[in-house]
C-alpha positions as a Python dict, from the first residue, in 0.01 Angstrom:
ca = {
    (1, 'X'): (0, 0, 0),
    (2, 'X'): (-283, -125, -225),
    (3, 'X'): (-319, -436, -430),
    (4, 'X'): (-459, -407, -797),
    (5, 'X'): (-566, -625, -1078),
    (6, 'X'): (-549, -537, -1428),
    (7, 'X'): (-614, -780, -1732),
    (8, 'X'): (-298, -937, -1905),
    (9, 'X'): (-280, -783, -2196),
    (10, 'X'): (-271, -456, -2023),
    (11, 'X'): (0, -538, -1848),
    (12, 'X'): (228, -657, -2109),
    (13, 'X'): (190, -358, -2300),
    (14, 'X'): (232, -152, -2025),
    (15, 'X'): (-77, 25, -2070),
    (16, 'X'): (-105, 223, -1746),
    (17, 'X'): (-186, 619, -1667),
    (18, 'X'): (156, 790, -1638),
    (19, 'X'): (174, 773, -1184),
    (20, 'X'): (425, 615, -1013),
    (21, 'X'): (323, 251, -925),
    (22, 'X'): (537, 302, -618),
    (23, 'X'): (506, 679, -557),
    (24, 'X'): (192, 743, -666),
    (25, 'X'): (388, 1068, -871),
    (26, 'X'): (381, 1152, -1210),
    (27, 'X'): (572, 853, -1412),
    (28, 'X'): (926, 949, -1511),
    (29, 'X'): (1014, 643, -1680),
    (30, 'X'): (905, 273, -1781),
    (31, 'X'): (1060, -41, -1533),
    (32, 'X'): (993, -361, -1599),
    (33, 'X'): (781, -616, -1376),
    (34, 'X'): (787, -995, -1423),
    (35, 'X'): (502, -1171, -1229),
    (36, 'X'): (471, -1562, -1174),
    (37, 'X'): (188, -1784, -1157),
    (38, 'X'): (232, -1935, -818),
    (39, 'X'): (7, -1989, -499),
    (40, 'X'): (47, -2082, -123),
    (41, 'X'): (418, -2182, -48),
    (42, 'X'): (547, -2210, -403),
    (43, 'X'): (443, -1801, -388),
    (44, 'X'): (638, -1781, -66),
    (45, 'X'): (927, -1917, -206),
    (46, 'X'): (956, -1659, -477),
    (47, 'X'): (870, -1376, -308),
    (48, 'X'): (1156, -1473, -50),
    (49, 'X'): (1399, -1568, -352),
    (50, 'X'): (1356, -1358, -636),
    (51, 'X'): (1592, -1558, -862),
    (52, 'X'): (1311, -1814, -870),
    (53, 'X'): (1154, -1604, -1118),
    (54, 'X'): (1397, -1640, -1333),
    (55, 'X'): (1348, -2033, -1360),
    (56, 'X'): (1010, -2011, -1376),
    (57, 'X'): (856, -2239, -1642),
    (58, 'X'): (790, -1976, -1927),
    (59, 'X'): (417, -2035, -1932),
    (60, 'X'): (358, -1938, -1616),
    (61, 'X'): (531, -1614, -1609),
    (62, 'X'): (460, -1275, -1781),
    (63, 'X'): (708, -957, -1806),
    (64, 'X'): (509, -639, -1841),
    (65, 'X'): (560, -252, -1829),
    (66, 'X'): (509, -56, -1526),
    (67, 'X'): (562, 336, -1447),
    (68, 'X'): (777, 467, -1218),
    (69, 'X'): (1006, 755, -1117),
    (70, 'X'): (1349, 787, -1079),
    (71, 'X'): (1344, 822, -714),
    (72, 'X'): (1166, 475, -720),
    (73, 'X'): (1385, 339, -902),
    (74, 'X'): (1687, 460, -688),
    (75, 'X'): (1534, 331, -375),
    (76, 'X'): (1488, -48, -586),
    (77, 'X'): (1826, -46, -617),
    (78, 'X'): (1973, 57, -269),
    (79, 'X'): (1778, -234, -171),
    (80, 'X'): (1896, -457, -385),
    (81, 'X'): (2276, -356, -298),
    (82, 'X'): (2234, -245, 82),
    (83, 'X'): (2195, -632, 183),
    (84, 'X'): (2480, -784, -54),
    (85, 'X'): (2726, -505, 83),
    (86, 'X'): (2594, -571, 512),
    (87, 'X'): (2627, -944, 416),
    (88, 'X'): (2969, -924, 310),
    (89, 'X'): (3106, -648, 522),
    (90, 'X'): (2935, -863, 821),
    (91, 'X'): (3098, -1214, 683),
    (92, 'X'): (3471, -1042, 661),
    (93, 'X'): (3445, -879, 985),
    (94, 'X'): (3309, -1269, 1157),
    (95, 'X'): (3682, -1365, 1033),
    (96, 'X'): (3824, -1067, 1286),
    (97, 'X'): (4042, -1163, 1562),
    (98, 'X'): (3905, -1006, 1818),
    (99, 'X'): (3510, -1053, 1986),
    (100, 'X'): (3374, -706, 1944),
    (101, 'X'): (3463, -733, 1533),
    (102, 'X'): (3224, -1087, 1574),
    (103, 'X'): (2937, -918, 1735),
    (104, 'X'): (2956, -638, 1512),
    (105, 'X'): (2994, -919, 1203),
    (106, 'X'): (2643, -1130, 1328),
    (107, 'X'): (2486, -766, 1385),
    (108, 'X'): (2606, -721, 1015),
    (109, 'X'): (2456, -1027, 888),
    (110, 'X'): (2148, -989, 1076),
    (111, 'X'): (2091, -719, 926),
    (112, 'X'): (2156, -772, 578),
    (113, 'X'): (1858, -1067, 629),
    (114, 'X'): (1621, -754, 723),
    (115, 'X'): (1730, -543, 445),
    (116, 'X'): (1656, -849, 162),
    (117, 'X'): (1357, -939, 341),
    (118, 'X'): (1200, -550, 334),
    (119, 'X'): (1338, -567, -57),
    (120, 'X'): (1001, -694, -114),
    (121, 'X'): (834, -339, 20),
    (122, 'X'): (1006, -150, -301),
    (123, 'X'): (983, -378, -553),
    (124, 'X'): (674, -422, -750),
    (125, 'X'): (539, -754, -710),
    (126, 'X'): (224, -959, -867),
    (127, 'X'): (101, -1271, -969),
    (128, 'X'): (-15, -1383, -1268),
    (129, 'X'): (-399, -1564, -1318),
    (130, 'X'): (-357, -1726, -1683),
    (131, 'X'): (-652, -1870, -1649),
    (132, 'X'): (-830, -1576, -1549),
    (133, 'X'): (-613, -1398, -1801),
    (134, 'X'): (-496, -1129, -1521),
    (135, 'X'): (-250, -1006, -1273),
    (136, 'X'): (-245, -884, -936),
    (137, 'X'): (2, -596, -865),
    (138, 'X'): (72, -608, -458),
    (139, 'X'): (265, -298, -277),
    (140, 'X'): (119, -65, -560),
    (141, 'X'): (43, 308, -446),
    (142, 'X'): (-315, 411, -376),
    (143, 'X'): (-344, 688, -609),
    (144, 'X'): (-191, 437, -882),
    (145, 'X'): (-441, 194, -790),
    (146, 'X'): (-699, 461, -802),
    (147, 'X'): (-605, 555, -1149),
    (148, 'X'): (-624, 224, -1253),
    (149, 'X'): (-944, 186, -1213),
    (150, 'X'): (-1120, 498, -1275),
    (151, 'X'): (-894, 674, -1469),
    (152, 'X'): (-838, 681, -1866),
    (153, 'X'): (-600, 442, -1970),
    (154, 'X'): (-553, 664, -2270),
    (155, 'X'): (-229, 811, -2186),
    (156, 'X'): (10, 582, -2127),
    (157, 'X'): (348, 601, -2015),
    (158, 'X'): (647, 546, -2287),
    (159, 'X'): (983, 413, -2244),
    (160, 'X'): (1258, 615, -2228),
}
């Protein structure tokens, strides 16, 4: 995976050559991205808690348009849902009576830590530079990054 950086104002409009930020495949459809203004552990923090972004002070966050495909999209959410439903089927089964449902309950648990942690790998990520007047887009596919930057941003993607 590739990191990019496009100006602001691209961003927002969503300005982009139709391929896949993710798959680096012709763009089905429009998702959007939010990106936070953040550095060193405060960039940690919501990387590893993605709700942060949501109560983010408003200047120093930025929503934009992105491409993608639908098979992108599909794998976003599984992600999102695979470690809610191993983190719950894992807690229930720690209240089992006998030691084998337990182990199998930590394994569960365990695993739904992995799963939220790799989230990050499908989702598209970035940080914003408002003084700079840019963002960074991290875990972007080459051949989106490539198109980025040497290819016409002429036609653009439109939502569905």
């Amino acid at each position: 995976m590739a990191r990019v950086v496009v100006p602001l104002a691209v961003f927002q409009r969503g300005q982009f050559p139709p391929v896949c930020v993710k798959t680096g495949r012709p763009a089905e459809l429009v998702g959007q991205a939010e990106v936070v203004a953040a550095t060193g552990i405060a960039w940690g923090l919501v990387r590893l808690l993605p709700v942060m972004k949501g109560w983010w002070p408003a200047s120093g966050r930025a929503i934009g348009d992105v491409p993608i495909t639908r098979a992108a999209v599909r794998r976003i959410a599984v992600m999102r849902w695979a470690w809610v439903v191993a983190f719950l089927a894992g807690g229930w089964m720690l209240h089992g009576a006998g030691s084998a449902a337990m182990l199998l309950g930590r394994v569960l648990v365990a695993l739904a830590g992995v799963l939220w942690l790799l989230a990050t790998l499908v989702t598209v990520e970035g940080c914003l530079d408002p003084e700079g007047g840019t963002v960074e887009l991290y875990g972007v596919h080459p051949r989106f990054k490539a198109a980025v930057e040497h290819g016409p941003v002429r036609d653009t993607t439109q939502p569905c």
